[in-house]
Every structure is written in structure tokens, then in C-alpha cells.
C-alpha positions in Angstrom: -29.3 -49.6 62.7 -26.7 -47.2 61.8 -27.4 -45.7 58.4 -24.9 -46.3 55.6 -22.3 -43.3 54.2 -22.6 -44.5 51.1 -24.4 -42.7 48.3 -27.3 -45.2 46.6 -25.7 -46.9 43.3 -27.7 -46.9 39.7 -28.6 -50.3 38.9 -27.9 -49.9 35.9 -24.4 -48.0 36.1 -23.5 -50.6 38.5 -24.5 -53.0 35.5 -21.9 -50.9 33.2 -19.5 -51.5 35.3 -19.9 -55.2 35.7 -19.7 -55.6 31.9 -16.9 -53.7 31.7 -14.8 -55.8 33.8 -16.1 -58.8 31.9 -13.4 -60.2 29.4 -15.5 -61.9 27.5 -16.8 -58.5 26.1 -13.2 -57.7 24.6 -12.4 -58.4 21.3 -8.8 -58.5 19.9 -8.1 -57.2 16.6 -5.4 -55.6 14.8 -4.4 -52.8 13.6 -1.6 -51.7 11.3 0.6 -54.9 12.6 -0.7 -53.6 16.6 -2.8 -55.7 18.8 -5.5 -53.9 20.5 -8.1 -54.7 22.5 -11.9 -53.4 22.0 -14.4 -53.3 24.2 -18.6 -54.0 22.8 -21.0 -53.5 25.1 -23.7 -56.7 25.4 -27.1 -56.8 23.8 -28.7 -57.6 27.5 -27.0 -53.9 28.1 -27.9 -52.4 25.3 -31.2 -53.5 26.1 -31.6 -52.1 29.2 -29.9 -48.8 28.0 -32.5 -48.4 25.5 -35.3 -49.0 28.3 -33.5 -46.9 30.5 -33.4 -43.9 27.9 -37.5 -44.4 27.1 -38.3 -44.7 30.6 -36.4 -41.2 31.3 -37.8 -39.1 27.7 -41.1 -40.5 28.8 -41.1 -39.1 32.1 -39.5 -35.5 30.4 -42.3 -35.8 27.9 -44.1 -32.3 29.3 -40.9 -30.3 28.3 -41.6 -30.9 24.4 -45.5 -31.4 24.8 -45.8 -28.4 27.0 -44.4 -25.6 24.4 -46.1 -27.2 21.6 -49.2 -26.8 23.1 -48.7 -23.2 24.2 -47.2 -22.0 20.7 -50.6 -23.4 19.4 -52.4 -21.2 21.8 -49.9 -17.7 20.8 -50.3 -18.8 17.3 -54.2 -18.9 17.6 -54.7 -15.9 19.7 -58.0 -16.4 21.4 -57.9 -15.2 25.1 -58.3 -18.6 27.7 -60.8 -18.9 30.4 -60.1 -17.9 33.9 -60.1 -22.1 34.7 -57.9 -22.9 32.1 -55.7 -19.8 33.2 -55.6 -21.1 36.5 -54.6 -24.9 35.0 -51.8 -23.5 32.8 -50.4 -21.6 36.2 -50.8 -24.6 38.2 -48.7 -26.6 35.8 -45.5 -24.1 36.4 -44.4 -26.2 39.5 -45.9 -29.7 38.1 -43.2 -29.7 35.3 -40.2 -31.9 35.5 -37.0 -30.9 35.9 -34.8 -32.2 33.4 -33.5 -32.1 29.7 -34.4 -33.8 26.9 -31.3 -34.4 24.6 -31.0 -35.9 20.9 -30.1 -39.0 19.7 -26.1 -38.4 20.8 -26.8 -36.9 23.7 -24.7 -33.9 22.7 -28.1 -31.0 22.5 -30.7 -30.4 24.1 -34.2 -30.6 22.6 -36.6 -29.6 25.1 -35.9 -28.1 28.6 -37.5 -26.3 31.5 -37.0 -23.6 30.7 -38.9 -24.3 27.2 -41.8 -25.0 28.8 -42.1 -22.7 32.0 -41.3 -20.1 29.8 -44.0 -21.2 27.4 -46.5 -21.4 30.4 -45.9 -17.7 30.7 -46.2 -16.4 27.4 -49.6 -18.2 27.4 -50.6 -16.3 30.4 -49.6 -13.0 29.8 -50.5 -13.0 26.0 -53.7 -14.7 26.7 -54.9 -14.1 30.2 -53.8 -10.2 30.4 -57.0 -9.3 32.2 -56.6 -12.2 34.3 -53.0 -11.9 35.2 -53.5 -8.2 35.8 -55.6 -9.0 38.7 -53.2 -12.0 40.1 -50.4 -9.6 41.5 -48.6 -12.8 43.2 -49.5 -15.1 40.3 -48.0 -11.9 37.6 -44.8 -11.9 40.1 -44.1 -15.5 40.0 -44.8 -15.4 36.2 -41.9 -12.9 36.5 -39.3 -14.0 38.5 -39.8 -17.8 35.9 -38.6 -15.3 33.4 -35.8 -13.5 35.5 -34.6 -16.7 36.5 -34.1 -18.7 32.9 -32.1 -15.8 31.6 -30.2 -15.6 34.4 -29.2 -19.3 34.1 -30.2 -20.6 30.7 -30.2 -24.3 30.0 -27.6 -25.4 27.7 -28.0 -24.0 23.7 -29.0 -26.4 20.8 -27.4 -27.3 18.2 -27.7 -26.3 14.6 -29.5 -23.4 16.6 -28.6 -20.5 13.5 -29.4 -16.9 13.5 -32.1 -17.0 10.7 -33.2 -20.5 11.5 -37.2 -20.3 11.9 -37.8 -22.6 15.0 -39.4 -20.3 17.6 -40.3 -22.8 20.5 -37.5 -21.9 22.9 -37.5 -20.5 25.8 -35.9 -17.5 24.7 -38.7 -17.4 22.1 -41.1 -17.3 24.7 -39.5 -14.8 27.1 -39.7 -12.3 24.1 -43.1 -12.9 23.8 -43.6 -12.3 27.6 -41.1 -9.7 28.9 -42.8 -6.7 27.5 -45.8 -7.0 29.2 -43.9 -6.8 32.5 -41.7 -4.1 31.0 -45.1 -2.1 29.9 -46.0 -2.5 33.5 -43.7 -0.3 34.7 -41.4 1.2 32.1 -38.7 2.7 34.9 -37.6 -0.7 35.8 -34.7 -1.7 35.3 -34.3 -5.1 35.6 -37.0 -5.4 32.7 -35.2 -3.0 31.0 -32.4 -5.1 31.1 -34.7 -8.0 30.3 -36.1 -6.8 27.2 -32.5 -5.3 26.2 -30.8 -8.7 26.2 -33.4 -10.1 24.5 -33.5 -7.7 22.2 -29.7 -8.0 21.7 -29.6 -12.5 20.8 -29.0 -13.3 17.7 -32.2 -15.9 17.0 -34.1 -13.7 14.9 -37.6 -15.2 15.6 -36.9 -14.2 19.5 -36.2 -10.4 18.1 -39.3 -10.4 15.9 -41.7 -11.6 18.8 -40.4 -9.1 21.4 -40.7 -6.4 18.9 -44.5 -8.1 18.1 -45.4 -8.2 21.3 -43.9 -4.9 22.2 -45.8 -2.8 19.5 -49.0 -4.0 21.1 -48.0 -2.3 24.4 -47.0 0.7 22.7 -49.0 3.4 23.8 -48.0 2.0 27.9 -44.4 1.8 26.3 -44.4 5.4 25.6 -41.1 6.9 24.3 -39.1 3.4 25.5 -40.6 1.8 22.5 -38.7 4.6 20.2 -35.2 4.0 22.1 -35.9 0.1 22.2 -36.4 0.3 18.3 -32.7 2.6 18.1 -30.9 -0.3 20.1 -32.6 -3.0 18.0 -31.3 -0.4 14.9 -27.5 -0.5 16.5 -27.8 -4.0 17.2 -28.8 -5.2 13.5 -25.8 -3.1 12.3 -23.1 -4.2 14.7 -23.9 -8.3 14.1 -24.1 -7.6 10.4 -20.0 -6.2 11.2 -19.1 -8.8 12.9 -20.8 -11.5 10.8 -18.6 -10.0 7.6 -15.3 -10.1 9.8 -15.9 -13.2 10.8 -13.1 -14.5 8.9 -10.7 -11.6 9.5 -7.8 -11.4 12.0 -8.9 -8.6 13.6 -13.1 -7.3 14.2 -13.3 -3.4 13.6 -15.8 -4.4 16.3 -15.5 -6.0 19.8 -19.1 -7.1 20.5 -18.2 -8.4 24.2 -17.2 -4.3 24.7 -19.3 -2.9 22.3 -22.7 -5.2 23.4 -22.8 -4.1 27.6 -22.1 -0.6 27.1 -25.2 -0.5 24.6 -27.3 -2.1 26.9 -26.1 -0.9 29.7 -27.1 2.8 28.2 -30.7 1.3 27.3 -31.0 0.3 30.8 -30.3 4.0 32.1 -32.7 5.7 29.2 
């Protein structure tokens, strides 16, 4: 049997696309003296939409349970045993790969990258001994982190600066990336890491990399000083922007002013 070129077709977007051609779901009404024609979608589609959207969130389910879980953990503080350690690890790969979204379908509330990252902080924060002695299991933890801020998932809405929320990923990269960075303080690509974590707007992401940091101090040595200048520079060059944010014209470029500064963190 020759196999068929054609891509599979969704059930139910084939189903969409019957009831779309269907007059009988076209109403005409009128407006301002015009004729027009409007299209409402059946109950037996709305139905199956509605099915269709729980099936889906159900199966995402781990990308909203998954960081819950682990900020309980952070927030509680008590070091995990070497079997739930190796559990937690084990879950990296189990996770679906999707996006949970709200109501409308416009923002994302739970990602991948929320809970991976999560995963992480957990293990560093919690299993430092552990991880210490895992180099391949620490360099995976790694490149999970590497990878989510070099392609983030989409941002959320209603996201602001001061707003307390602090189960994002980003959130949990800050409370992960300076125990890599503490590791080896030379490197750059942490440095980079910690600097454009340091440099987001979110200010619960800035107050748990700077928490977590100070904890590493002593392995930090004098990066922790120039780590607090940028955060320092950073503070004051938002606060510019945010009071021109009305004006024609910023005293202050921050997409020319923001690389150089970390670019200058990166080289020490």
C-alpha cells in the first residue's frame, strides 16, 4: 500500500470546518439599515470544544502542579533525600511539553519551562551535596537553565514589575543559577546567566538571585561585590526609564545602555 502524502486531520478541526460550511449556523441580522450575516458556533461544537480543552489542561496538568510543589519545598527549606532527589531528576524528561493558557487563550499560565526550571531549583537548593557529586546530573541541571533563557516561553499577562507571583521560571532560574555560577566564578556564560537575571524587571526574580547568591558568598568572592554594583546601576537606570515613560525622548536608551552593562559584568 502506498502511504498517503497527506498530513493526519484533527477530528475535531475537521468538525469546525464542517460547521462552518453549514448554513443553518448563520443568522441574518441587521445592522444600521445593513444586512449581515453571523456565524454561532453549535452546542454539539461547543461541547466538544470544551472536552477537547479539559482533555488537553488535564494532560498539561504537571506544568502548574510541578512548580507548586517545588516552591513548597524552597519555601520550607529542608534538604530532600538522595531517593526523592533522584525522583525529582527523573521527572525533568517525564514533563509534557506544552502550555497551559487562560481562559482566552491570549497568556500563558504554566509552561515547561515553569516546571523544569522548578525541578532545578529544588535540586540545587535542596540536594547541594547530592548534586555536587552527580557531575552529569549538575550538567544537565545546567544546560535546562541555559536553554529556557535562551528561548523563553511566551510572557504572561498582567505580569508587573512589583507583582509578588514568584512561580516562574525565571523565578526559579534565580534561585538556581548562582549555584552554578559559585562553581566556577570565571565563567562566562553564568556570568552572563546571573547578569541577565539580575538585569529583568520582576522583582521577586531579582530578590531570589540576590537570596540565593548571598548564601554562596564566600565561593562568590569579590563577583558578589560587582554583581551587587550592576544590580545598583540596574535599579537606577529602570527607575529613569520608568519616569520617562511618558516623555518623547528617554535620557536613557536601555536596549544600548542594558548590553554594554552586562556585557562589562561578563568581562569583570
Amino acid at each position: 500500500m502506498t502511504p498517503s502524502v497527506f498530513p493526519p486531520v484533527d477530528p475535531f478541526i475537521l468538525q469546525r470546518l464542517v460547521e462552518l460550511f453549514d448554513v443553518a449556523n448563520w443568522r441574518q441580522t441587521k445592522e444600521g439599515g445593513n444586512i449581515v450575516w453571523e456565524y454561532q458556533a453549535p452546542s454539539r461544537l461547543l461541547q466538544a470544544a470544551a472536552e477537547r480543552r479539559a482533555q488537553t489542561q488535564g494532560d498539561l496538568m504537571p506544568l502548574l502542579t510541578v512548580p507548586v510543589h517545588c516552591r513548597t519545598l524552597l519555601d520550607q527549606g529542608k534538604p530532600l533525600q538522595e531517593a526523592e532527589l533522584e525522583r525529582w531528576f527523573g521527572q525533568l524528561d517525564l514533563l509534557p511539553d506544552g502550555t497551559i493558557r487562560d481562559d482566552d487563550g491570549e497568556s500563558a499560565i504554566g509552561s515547561l519551562a515553569d516546571a523544569q526550571c522548578a525541578i532545578v531549583a529544588v535540586l540545587v537548593n535542596l540536594g547541594r551535596d547530592w548534586l555536587d557529586r552527580q557531575p552529569e546530573k549538575a550538567a544537565r541541571c545546567g544546560a535546562v537553565i541555559f536553554h529556557h533563557l535562551a528561548h523563553p516561553p511566551a510572557p504572561r499577562r498582567f505580569m508587573f514589575d512589583r507583582a509578588p507571583f514568584n512561580m516562574t521560571w525565571e523565578n526559579f532560574c534565580a534561585e538556581a543559577a548562582p549555584y552554578f555560577l559559585a562553581k566556577d566564578p570565571g565563567n562566562r556564560e553564568w556570568r552572563a546567566a546571573v547578569a541577565e537575571l539580575a538585569g529583568r524587571p520582576h522583582l521577586p526574580t531579582v530578590r531570589a538571585l540576590f537570596s540565593r547568591a548571598a548564601q554562596v558568598r564566600a565561593r562568590l568572592g569579590p563577583l558578589f561585590g560587582q554583581l551587587v554594583d550592576l544590580a545598583v546601576w540596574v535599579a537606577a537606570a529602570q527607575r529613569v526609564v520608568d519616569l520617562n515613560e511618558h516623555e518623547a525622548e528617554s535620557p536613557l536608551n536601555w536596549e544600548a545602555w542594558w548590553p554594554v552593562q552586562r556585557e562589562q559584568f561578563v568581562n569583570g
